[in-house]
N, C-alpha and C positions, 0 to 999 in steps of 0.2 A: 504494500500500500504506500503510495506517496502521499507521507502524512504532512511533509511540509510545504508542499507547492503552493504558491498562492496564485488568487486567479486571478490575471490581467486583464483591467477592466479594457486598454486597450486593441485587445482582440475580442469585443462585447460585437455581434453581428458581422457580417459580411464588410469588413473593413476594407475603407478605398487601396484600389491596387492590387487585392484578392484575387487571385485567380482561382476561382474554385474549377477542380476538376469537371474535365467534361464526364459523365456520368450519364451511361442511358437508363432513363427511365426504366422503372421495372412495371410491365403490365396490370394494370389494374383489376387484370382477372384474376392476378396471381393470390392464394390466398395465403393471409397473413401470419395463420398457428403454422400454418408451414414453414414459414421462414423463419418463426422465430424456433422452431424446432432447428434447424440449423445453424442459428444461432452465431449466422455471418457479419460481422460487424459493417462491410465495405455496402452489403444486401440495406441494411439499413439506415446506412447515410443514406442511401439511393432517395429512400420510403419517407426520408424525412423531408425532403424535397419537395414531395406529393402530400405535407401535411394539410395544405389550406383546402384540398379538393376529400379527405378523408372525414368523418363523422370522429367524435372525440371518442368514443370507445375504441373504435381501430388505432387513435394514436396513441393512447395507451399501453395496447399491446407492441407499438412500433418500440416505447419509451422501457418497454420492460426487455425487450433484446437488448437493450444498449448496457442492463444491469452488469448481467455474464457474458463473457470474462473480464470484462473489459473495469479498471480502475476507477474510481470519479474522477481525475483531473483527466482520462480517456473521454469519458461522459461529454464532460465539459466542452475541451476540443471538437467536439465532434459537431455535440448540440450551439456550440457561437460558428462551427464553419459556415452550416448552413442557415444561418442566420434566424433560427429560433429563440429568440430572446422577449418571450410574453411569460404574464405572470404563472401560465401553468409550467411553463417548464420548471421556472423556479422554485415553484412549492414543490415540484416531482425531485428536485434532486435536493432538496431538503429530506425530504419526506425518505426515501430511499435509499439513501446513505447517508443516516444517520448515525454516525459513526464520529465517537472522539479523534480519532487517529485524523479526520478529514475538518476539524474544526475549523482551520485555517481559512481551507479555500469553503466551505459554506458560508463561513461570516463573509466572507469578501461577494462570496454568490449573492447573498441577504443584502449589502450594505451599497453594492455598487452594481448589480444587474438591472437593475431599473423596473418596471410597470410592478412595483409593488403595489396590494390592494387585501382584503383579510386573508385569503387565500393564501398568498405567503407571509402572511405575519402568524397565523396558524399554525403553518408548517413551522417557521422557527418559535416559534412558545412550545409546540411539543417536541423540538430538537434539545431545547435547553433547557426544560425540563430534564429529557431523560439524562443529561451527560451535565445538569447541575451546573448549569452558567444562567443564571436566572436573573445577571444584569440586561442580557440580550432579551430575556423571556419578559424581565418588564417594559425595554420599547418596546417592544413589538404591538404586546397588550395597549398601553398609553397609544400607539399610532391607530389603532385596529377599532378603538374604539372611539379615539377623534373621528376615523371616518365614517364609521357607521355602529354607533354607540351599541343598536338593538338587536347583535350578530350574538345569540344565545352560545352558540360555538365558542366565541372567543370567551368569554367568562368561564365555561366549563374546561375547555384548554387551559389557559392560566392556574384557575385552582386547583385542576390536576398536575400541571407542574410545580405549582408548589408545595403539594404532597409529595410529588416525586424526589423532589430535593429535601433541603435540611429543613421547610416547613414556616415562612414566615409568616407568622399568625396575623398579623398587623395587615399583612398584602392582602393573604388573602381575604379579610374582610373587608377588605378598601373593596375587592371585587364582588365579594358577596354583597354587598351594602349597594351598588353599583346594577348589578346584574339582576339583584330580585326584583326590580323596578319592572323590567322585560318580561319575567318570568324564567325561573332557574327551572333545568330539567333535574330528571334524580341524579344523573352522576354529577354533576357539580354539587347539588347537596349533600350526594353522599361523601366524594374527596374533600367539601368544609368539615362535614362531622369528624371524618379521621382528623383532619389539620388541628381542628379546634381540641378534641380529644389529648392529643398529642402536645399540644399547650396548655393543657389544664384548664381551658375554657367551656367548661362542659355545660354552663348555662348557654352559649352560643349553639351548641348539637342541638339541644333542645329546642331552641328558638327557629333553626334549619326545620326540626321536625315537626313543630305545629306549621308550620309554610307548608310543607308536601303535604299536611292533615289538608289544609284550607285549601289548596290549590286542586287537590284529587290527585296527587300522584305518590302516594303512598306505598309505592312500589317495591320488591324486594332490593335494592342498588340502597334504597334510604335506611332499611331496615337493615341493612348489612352498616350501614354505615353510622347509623345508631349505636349498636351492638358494639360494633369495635371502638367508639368513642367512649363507652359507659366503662369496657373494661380497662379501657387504656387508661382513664382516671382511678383506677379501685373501684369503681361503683357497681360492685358485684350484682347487690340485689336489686338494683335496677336494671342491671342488663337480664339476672333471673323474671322478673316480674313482667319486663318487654316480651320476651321468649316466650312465655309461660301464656302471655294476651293472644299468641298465635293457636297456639292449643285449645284456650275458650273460647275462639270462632271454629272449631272445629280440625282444622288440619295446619300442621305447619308444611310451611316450604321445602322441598329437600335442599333448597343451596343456604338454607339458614340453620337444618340440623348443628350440622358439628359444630357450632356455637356454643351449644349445650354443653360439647367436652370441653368447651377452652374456660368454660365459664368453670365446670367442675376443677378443669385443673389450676387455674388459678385459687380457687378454693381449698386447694391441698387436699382434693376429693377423687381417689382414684375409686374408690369404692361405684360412687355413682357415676363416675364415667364411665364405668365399666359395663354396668350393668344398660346403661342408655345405648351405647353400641351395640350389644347385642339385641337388643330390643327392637333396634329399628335397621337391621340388617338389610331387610325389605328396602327400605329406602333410600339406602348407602350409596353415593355416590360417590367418586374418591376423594373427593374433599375430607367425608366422614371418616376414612379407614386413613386416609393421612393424619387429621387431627388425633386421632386415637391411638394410634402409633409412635404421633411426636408426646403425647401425656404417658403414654406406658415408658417412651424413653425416660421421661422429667424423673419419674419414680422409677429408674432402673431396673424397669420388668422388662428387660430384654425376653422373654417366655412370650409373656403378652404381646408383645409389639413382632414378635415372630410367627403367633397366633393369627394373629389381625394382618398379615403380610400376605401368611398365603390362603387365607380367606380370602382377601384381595386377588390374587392370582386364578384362583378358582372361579372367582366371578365375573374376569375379568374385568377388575377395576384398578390394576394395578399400572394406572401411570408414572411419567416422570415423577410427579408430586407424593407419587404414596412411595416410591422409589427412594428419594430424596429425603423424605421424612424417616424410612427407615436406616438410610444410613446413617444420620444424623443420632439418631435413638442408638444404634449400636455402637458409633465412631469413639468409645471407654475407653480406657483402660483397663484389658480384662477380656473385650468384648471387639478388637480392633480388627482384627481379621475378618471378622464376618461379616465388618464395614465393607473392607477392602472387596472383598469377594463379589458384595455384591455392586460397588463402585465399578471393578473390572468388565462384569456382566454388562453395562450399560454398554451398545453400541452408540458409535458417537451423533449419529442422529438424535439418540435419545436423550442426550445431556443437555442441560442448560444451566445458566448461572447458578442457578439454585443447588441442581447438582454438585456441583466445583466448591460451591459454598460450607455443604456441607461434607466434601471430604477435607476440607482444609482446617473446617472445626473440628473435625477427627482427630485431623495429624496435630493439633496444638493442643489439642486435651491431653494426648498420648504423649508428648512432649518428642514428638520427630518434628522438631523446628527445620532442619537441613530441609525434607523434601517440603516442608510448609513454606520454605521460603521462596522456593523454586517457583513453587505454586502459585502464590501469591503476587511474586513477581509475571507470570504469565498470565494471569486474570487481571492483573493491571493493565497490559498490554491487550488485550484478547477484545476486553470486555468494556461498552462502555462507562459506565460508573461502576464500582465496585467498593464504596465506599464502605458498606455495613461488613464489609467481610475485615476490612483494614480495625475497626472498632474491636470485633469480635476477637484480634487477632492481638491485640495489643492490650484487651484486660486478661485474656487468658496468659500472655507473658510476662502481666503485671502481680496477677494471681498466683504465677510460680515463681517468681524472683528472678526473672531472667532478663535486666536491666538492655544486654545489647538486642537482644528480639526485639523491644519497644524503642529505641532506638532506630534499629535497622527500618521495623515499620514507619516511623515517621519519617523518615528520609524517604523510604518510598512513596509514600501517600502523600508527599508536598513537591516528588518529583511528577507524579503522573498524577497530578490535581487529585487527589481523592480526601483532602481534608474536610472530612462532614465535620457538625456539631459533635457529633458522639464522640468522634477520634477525637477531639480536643477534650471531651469532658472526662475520657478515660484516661486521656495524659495528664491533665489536670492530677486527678488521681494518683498515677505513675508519681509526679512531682513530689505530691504530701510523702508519699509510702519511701521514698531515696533521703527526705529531710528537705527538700528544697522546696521550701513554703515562702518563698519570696516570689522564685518564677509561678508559683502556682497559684498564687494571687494575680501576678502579674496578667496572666494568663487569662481566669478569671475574670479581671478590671475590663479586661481587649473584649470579650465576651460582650459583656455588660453594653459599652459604650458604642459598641458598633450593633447593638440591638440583635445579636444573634444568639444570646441566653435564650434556652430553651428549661421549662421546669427542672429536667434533671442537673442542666447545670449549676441549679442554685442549690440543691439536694446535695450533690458531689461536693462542692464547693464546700459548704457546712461541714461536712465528714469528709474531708479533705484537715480542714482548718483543724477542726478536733482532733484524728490524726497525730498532728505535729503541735500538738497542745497547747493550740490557738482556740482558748473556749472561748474568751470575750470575742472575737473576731467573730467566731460562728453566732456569739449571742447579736452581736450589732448588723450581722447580717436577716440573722431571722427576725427581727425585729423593726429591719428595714423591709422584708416582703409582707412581712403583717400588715405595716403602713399602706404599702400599696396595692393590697388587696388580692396578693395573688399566692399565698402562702394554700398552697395544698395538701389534703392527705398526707403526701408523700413526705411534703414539707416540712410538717408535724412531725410525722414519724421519724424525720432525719436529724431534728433539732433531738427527739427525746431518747435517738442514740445516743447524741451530743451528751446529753444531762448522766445519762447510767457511768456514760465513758470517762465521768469527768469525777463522779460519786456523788452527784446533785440528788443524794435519792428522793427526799421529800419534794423538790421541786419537779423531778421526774411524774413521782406519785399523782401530786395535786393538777400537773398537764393534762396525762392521762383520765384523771378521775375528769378535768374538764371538757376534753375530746369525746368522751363516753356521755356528757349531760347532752352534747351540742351536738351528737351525733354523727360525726367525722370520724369518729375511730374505726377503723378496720380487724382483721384476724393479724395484717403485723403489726396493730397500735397494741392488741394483746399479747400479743408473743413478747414486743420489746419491753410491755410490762411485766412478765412474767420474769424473762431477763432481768430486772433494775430487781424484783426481789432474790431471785435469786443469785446476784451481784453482792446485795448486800447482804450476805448469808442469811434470810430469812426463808428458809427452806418450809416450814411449815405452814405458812402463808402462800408461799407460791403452790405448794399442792393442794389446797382450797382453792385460789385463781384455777389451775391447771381443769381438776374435774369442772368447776363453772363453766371453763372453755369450752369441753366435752357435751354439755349439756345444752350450752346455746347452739349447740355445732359449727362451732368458729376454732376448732383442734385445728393445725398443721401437721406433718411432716416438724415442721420446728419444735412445734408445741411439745414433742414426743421426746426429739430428740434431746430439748433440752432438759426433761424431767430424769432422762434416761442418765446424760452427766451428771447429775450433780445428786442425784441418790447414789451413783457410782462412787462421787467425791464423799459422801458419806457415810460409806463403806454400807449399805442396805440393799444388799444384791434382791433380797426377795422383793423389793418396791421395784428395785430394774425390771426382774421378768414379768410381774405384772404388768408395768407398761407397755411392756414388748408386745406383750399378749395383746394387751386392748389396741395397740395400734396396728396391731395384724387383721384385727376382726372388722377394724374400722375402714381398712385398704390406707392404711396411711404411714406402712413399714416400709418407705425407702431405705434408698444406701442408707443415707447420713441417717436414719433411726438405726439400721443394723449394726454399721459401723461405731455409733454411740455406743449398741450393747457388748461387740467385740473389744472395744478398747475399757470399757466398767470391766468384764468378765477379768480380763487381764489385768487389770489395776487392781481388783479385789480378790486376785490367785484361784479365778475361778474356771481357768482353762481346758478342765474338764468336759465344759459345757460347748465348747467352741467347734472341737473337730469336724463334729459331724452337721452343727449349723451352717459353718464358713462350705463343707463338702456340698452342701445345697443350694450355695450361692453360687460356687464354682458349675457346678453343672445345669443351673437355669439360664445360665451366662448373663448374672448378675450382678456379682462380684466385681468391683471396678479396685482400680488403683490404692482407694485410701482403703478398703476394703481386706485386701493385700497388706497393704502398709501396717493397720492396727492388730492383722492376724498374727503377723511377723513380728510385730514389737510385744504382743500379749505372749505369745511364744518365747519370746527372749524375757521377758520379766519374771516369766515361773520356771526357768533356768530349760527349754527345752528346746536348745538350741538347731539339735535333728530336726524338728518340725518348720525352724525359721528356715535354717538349708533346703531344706524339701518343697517350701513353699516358696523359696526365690527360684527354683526350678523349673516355677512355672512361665516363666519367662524364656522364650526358647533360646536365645543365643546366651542368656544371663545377662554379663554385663550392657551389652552390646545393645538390646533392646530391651532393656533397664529401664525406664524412667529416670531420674535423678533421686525424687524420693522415696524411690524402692532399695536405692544404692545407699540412699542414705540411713534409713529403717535398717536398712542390712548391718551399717556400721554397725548406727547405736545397739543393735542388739550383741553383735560382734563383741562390744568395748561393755559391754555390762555383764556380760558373758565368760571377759576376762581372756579374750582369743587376742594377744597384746600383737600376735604377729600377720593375723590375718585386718587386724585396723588398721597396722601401717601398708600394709601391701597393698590394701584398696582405699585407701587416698592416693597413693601415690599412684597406682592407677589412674585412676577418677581422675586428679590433675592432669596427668600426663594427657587422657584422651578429651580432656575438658570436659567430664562428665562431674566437675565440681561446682559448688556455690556456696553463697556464704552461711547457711546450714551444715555444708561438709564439713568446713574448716572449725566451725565454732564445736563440732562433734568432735572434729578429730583434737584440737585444745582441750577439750574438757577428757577426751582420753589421755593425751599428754600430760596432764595434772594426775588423773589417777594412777597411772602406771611411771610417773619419774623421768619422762622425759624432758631436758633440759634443752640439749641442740635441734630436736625435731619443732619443738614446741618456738622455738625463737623462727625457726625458719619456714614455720607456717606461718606463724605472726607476719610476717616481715610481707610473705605472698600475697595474706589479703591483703594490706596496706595498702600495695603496691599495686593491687587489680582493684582499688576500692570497696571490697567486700566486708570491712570492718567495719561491725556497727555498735554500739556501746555494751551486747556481750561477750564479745569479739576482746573489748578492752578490761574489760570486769575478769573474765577468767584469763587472760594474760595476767592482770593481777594478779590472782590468787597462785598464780605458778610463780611470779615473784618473789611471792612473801611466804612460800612454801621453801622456796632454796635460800631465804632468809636476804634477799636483795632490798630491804626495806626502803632502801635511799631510791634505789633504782625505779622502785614501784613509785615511792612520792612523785617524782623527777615526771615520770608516765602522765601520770596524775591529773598534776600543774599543768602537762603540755595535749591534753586533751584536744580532740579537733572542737571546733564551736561549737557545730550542730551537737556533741552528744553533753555539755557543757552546762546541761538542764540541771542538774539534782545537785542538791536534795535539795526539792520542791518544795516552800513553803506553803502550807493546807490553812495550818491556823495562825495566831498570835493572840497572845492577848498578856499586857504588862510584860513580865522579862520570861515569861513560858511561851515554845512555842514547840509544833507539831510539824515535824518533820517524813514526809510520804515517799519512802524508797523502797519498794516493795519489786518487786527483781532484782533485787543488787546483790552481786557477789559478797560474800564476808568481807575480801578484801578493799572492796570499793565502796561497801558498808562503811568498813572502819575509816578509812581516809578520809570518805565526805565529811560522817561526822566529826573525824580530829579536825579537819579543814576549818568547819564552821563554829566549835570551838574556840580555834584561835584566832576567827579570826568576830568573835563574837565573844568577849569577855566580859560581859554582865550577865548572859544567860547563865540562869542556875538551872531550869525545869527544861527539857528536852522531851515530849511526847514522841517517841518512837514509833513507825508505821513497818518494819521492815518487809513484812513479807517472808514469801518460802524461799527467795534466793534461786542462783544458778545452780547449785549443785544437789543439795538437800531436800528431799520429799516431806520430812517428819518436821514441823514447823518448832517442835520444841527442842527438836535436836539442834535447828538452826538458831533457834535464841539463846538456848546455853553453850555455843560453840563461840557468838556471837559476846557473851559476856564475857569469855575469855578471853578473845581475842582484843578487847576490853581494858585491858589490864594497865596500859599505858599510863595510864592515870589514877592513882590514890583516892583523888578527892571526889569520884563520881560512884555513888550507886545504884543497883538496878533491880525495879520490882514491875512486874503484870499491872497493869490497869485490872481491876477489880472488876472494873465491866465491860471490861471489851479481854479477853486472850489474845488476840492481835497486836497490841500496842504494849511499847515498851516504855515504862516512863524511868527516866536518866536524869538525878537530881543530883548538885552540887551540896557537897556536905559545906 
């Protein structure tokens, strides 16, 4: 493709001096599927010749030979030799090669071919729609409807492109507000509902959808478009209660079914999607067996979604899309092969973005970045936008600590233009999660001012800020979208992470309890309530919320899972398998519930229970990566290490197609295991083949410390440094390997020379008069003790020190770690040390 040519407005018609080929006519008897069957380029300039004497359907078919094989800038040539330069050609080669590679010379086609009129201002608004250049998609719009305001087309063009793109809310009501005057058809209504949806403006859906009531066109385009607005805001039982209006006139739609399962799945309801699918089998069209395939994926019922696959096949429903969707559902860890398999199976007719989309969310879950990148890089190239694959691809690298993948993605997505909103809200992200909350405000602010924040952006943003323990930041920002009236659900619920993350628990509480009067609360306003009590160790309270939750039927998947940690943490294995149980009966046992009860069973030496549950996740092909990870580390905690080997087996080449955190599971059970020489041999692997990260390194340190290594542990040190992979437990156990070999000066020295970013602690919480509370709760002993000698000396009227320390790097047993912690203590005479009476957590440290 010659993607740079531009097109010389100079050669625009039969220019003076021309000598066009003599050319004999081609007989007008001749007929035209014939020659475009031949598909002769030289036949066809002939034909174009003879366009003023053909009816417009024949030259249509003239216009569709010129497609194959022939390039656009061939097109082009062809259609100015013979002096075809009226508005249909122009919208034809808009229209037709639509293609980013071709940008170039279309805007130059648009800008300088002349007899422009809607016709080609149409063709480019749904050019630049598709390939998200929506400065050209706005003249077009503003010229389209200077000429002729009441052209129902170009309003529905426009708002379909700007769904197509990153979704400017504001445009498109400028069009909406503009267009209903005329009369809007359903697809322009329905592309508002999603726009508006997708901005949080779900009182504008609504406002779309009394217009189709009052107009008569209440058609299924609206009602799709409805539905997907209600869920895109949380507004579950609204989009249930819409649905459910279909039902008490008697029959729903078949193209609005599987609505039902999106609305289940978002409900964290496998149970009742389950059962709706089967129910309406009869009426299945593959939208339904797609939907249903992509929720048995969500929940890791690879069985089910294998089920539903080749039911599909049987029925013959099994399109690209139910295709796609079950690759997507399998593309695990655990389950990747059977992606692959059936990815292979596609002939290339059958593929489409969609397809490509979803093996390249495979290959980044599964952590095969190399062929992801290949990939990725050829869908940039291939495809006109591809922007949502660049997003997808750069929180899944952000999600596994793989700093240069997000990276490498943004360099690509702002070489081959694919920078959506989304890719910037998930770097945003990336930014907090590395420590670098200056560019990620920065970032942020560019957002804001050039009006392309989108609701998730201000969401991210908040839990970005909190993150790098920017609470007041997060508080002046949610308190700035309150003002303006556009603080959503989501919003809410991101601030009232903010508050648990921060220990704000009554203010958390009194949120919540507000949300719930005022009716905005959701199943995650509950879940991150349930969170903030069990945060603040009020376990008894939250399993009073938990059964509530049960009973209003607003349970998760989370709900389960988190009830399942923290009776674990409690060491009350009989409350785990209850939960297990009810969340089995419920259809709400995903991974992350299973994986919850695999890593309890193992925390509380319960590994008896395990073999033969983990064997039935292995053979439903449900079993994903963490899945793996928890069996193997529950394995290595009740010392039986044959089972951890047996189980990284499953891995066919082992290291090779490893994951990272399978190698790294593997360590730590390694180094707990006391295998002093199979730890060192697989880092230095790992390194060698770059199958390390800043999890390996702080693993193989903290083996270093327990087993006496001195020159390994400097020269891992010294590694992350220097690739950046140290982050302040990186520094904490380098300490405690310091002040283990007795290098006291050497560790202060460390200390003092701390980078910035980790230069936080210890965190003032409270004060009051000369007492004050000091919150270091992850600190190593060693980094413990420095802070507070630090603070100290350099704080000589404090007598009262409230202690927060936490369980530390190294130590599970919290009382083990306080009396370790008083001795390490010792430096000073004049300080003693007693429990707060009403908290066990807190160490109060008074000056005699």
């Amino acid at each position: 493709m010659k993607c740079n040519s531009i097109f010389d407005i100079d050669s625009v018609g039969p220019a003076k001096g021309m000598d066009l080929p003599s050319l004999k006519l081609v007989s007008k008897s001749m007929n035209l599927d014939d020659i475009a069957t031949q598909n002769i380029p030289p036949l066809a300039e002939q034909l174009l010749q003879t366009k003023m004497t053909l009816p417009l359907g024949e030259q249509k078919k003239i216009y569709k030979i010129l497609r194959e094989p022939l390039e656009f800038q061939e097109a082009v040539d062809i259609l100015t030799k013979v002096g075809l330069t009226n508005h249909f050609v122009t919208g034809f080669l808009l229209n037709v090669f639509s293609d980013r590679r071709a940008w170039d010379v279309q805007r130059a086609v648009y800008e300088r071919f002349g007899f422009l009129n809607s016709h080609t201002h149409n063709a480019m608004i749904r050019l630049a729609g598709r390939i998200n250049k929506m400065d050209f998609a706005k003249r077009a719009f503003d010229a389209a409807i200077a000429e002729n305001p009441d052209n129902m087309t170009v309003y529905r063009n426009y708002i379909t492109a700007i769904r197509q793109s990153d979704g400017d809310f504001e445009e498109a009501k400028r069009a909406f507000d503009l267009g209903k005057e005329y009369g809007l058809d359903e697809y322009a209504l329905r592309n508002y509902m999603i726009v508006a949806g997708r901005a949080n403006r779900f009182e504008e859906a609504e406002k779309a959808l009394l217009i189709a009531e009052q107009n008569g066109i209440m058609g299924i385009k609206v009602a799709i478009g409805f539905l997907v607005a209600a869920i895109q805001v949380g507004k579950l039982d609204v989009a249930l209660q819409f649905y459910k209006s279909f039902e008490n006139q008697g029959q729903v739609p078949v193209e609005i079914r599987h609505f039902y399962i999106m609305i289940a799945r978002k409900l964290g309801r496998f149970d009742l999607a389950k059962q709706f699918f089967f129910n309406n089998l009869d009426y299945a069209m593959p939208r339904l067996f797609a939907e249903y395939i992509k929720t048995a994926g969500s929940f890791n019922r690879l069985d089910e979604a294998k089920r539903a696959l080749d039911l599909a096949i049987e029925r013959g429903k099994a399109n690209t899309r139910v295709l796609n969707s079950y690759i997507l559902a399998a593309g695990k860890p655990g389950s990747f092969a059977e992606a692959r398999r059936v990815f292979k199976s596609l002939t290339t007719e059958k593929r489409n973005i969609g397809t490509f989309e979803a093996n390249l969310c495979a290959l980044t879950r599964c952590g095969q970045f190399k062929e992801a990148r290949r990939l990725l890089k050829w869908m940039a190239v291939e495809f006109n936008c591809c922007a949502r694959s660049f997003s997808e691809y750069i929180d899944t690298a952000r999600k596994q600590n793989l700093p240069d993948e997000v990276n490498y993605a943004i360099r690509l997505a702002i070489e081959t233009d694919n920078v959506s909103i989304e890719v910037q809200n998930n770097y945003m992200l990336f930014l907090a999660d590395i420590g670098e909350f200056r560019k990620a405000k920065k970032l942020y602010t560019a957002l804001v001012d050039q009006s392309k924040a989108n609701i998730q952006t201000h969401k991210k943003y908040i839990v970005a800020a909190a993150k790098c323990g920017q609470f007041s930041e997060a508080k002046t920002v949610f308190q700035g979208l309150l003002t303006k009236g556009i603080a959503s659900t989501s919003i809410y619920n991101g601030y009232l992470r903010v508050l648990i993350k921060s220990n704000q628990w009554t203010i958390a509480e009194n949120l919540f309890r507000w949300m719930k009067e005022q009716g905005i609360a959701n199943s995650k306003t509950s879940d991150l309530y349930l969170g903030s009590l069990l945060n603040s160790g009020r376990v008894f309270n939250a399993e009073s919320h938990f059964w509530d939750m049960i009973e209003q039927n607003i349970d998760t998947c989370k709900t389960y899972r988190r009830m399942i940690t923290a009776f674990g943490k409690e060491g009350d294995f009989e409350k785990v398998q209850r939960v297990l149980s009810v969340a089995e009966e419920r259809g709400l046992a995903n991974n992350e519930v299973r994986n919850a009860f695999i890593k309890a069973a193992g925390d509380n030496g319960h590994f008896d229970t395990l073999p033969m549950f983990f064997e039935r996740m292995v053979e439903t092909g449900s079993a994903d990566i963490e899945s793996i990870n928890h069996y193997m580390a529950a394995a290595g905690k009740c010392n039986r290490f044959n089972k951890v080997e047996k189980t990284f087996d499953l891995f066919e080449n082992k290291g090779k197609s490893a994951p990272i955190s399978a190698l790294n599971t593997y360590l730590q059970a390694a180094k707990r295991n006391n295998k002093d020489e199979l730890v060192n041999a697989l880092f230095q692997w790992m390194k060698e083949n770059r199958r390390a990260n800043r999890e390996t390194g702080n693993l193989y340190l903290d083996a270093a410390l327990q087993f006496g290594w001195v020159q390994e542990a400097e020269s891992a040190f010294q590694w992350m440094v220097e690739n950046r992979l140290a982050n302040a437990f990186t520094y904490m156990i380098y300490l405690d390997i310091l002040y283990a070999q007795g290098k006291i000066d050497e560790a202060r020295l460390l200390f003092k020379e701390l980078p910035q970013h980790l230069r936080s602690f210890p965190p003032t919480v409270q004060m009051e008069s000369e007492k004050i509370a000091l919150d270091c709760r992850g600190f190593s002993l060693a980094a413990l003790r420095l802070a507070v000698f630090e603070f100290i000396e350099s704080n000589p009227l404090i007598d009262t020190i409230y202690l927060i320390p936490g369980q530390g790097c190294q130590e599970e047993n919290r009382d083990a770690f306080l009396n370790k912690f008083k001795e390490w203590m010792k430096f000073s005479s004049g300080w003693t040390f007693r429990q707060d009476p009403n908290n066990k957590d807190i160490l109060i440290m008074t000056k005699e």
